[in-house]
C-alpha positions as a Python dict, from the first residue, in 0.01 Angstrom:
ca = {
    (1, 'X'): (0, 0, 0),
    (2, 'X'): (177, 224, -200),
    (3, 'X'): (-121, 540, -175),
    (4, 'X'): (12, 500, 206),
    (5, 'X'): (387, 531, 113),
    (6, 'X'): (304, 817, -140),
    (7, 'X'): (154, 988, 165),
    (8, 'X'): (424, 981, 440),
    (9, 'X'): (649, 1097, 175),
    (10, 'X'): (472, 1410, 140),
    (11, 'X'): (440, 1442, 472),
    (12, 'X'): (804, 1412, 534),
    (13, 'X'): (872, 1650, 244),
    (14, 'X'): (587, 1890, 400),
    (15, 'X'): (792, 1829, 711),
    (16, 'X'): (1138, 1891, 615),
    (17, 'X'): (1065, 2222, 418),
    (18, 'X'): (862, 2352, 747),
    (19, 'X'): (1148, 2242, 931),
    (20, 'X'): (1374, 2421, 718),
    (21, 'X'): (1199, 2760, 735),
    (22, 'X'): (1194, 2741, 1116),
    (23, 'X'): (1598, 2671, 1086),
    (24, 'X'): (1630, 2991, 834),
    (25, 'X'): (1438, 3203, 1062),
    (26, 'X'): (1635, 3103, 1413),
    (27, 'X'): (1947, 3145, 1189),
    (28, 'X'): (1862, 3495, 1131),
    (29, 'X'): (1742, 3599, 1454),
    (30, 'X'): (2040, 3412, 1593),
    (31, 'X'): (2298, 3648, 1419),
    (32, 'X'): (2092, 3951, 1483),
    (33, 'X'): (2101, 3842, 1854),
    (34, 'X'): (2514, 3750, 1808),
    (35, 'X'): (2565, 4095, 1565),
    (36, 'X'): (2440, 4301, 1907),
    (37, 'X'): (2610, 4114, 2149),
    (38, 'X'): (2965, 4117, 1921),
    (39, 'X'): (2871, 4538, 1918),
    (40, 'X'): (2813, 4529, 2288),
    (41, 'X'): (3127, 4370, 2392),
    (42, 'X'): (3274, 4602, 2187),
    (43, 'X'): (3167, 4904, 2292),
    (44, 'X'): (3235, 4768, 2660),
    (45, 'X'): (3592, 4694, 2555),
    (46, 'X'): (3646, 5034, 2427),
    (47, 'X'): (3526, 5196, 2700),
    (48, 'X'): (3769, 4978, 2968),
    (49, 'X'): (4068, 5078, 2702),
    (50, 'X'): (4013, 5459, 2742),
    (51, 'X'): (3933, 5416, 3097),
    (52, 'X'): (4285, 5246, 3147),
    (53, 'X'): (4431, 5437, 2896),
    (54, 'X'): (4288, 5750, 3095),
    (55, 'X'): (4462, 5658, 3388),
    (56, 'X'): (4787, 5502, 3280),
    (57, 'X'): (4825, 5865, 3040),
    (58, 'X'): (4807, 6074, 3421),
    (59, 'X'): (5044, 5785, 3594),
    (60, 'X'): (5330, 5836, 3350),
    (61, 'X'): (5483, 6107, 3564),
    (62, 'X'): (5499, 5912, 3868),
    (63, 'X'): (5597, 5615, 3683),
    (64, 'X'): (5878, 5762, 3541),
    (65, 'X'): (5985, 5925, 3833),
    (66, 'X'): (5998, 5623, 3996),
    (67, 'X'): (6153, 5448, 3732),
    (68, 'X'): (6482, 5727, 3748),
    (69, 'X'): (6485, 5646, 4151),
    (70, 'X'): (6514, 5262, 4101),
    (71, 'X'): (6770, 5356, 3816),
    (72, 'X'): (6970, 5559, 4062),
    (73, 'X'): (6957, 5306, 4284),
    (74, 'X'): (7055, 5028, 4078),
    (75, 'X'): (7358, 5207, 3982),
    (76, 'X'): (7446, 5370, 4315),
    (77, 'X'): (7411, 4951, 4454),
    (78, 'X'): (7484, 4706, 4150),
    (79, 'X'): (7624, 4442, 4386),
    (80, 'X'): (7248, 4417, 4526),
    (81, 'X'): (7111, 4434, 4218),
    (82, 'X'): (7245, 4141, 4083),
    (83, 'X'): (7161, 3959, 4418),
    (84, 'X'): (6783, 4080, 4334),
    (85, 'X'): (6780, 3999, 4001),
    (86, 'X'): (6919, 3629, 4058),
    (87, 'X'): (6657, 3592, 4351),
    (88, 'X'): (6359, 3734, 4077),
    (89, 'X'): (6506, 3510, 3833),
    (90, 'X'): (6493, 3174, 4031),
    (91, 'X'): (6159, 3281, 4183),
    (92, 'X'): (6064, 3268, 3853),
    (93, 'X'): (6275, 2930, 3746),
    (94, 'X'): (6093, 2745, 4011),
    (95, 'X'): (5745, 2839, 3917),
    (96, 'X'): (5771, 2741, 3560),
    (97, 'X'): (5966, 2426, 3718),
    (98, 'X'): (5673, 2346, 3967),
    (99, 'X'): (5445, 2316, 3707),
    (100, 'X'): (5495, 2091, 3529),
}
């Protein structure tokens, strides 16, 4: 009885050490599959921040000059303004409200 024991014990050692070089191997081709998709999403995310850099860099102009018109306005009309800004600002109370 114990030649039998002896055996499945090397067996399981035989086992565990194959199993472990299978493990070692997926690990690595794991992170070389993880290091290109990390470098992939990276390179996509780079590209999307020049793109909308790109675009907000030739919007600035009409940005601004819209910004100096609602200035104007704001100034020329302050009584509305406030009315506006109290309507955002409950808009805004009653979504944070609703939610919970």
């Amino acid at each position: 009885m114990a030649s039998f024991s002896t055996l499945s014990d090397i067996d399981l050692e035989k086992q565990v050490a194959a199993l472990s070089r299978e493990l070692a191997a997926l690990r690595r081709a794991t992170l070389k599959r993880g290091g290109a998709y990390y470098e992939d999403g990276r390179d996509a995310a780079l590209d999307t921040y020049s793109d909308l850099a790109g675009r907000l860099r030739d919007a600035m102009p009409a940005i601004r000059k819209q910004g100096r018109v609602i200035e104007k306005s704001a100034r020329d009309h302050p009584a509305a303004t406030a009315a506006v800004g109290l309507v955002v600002l409950g808009l805004v109370a009653s979504l944070l409200f609703s939610r919970r």
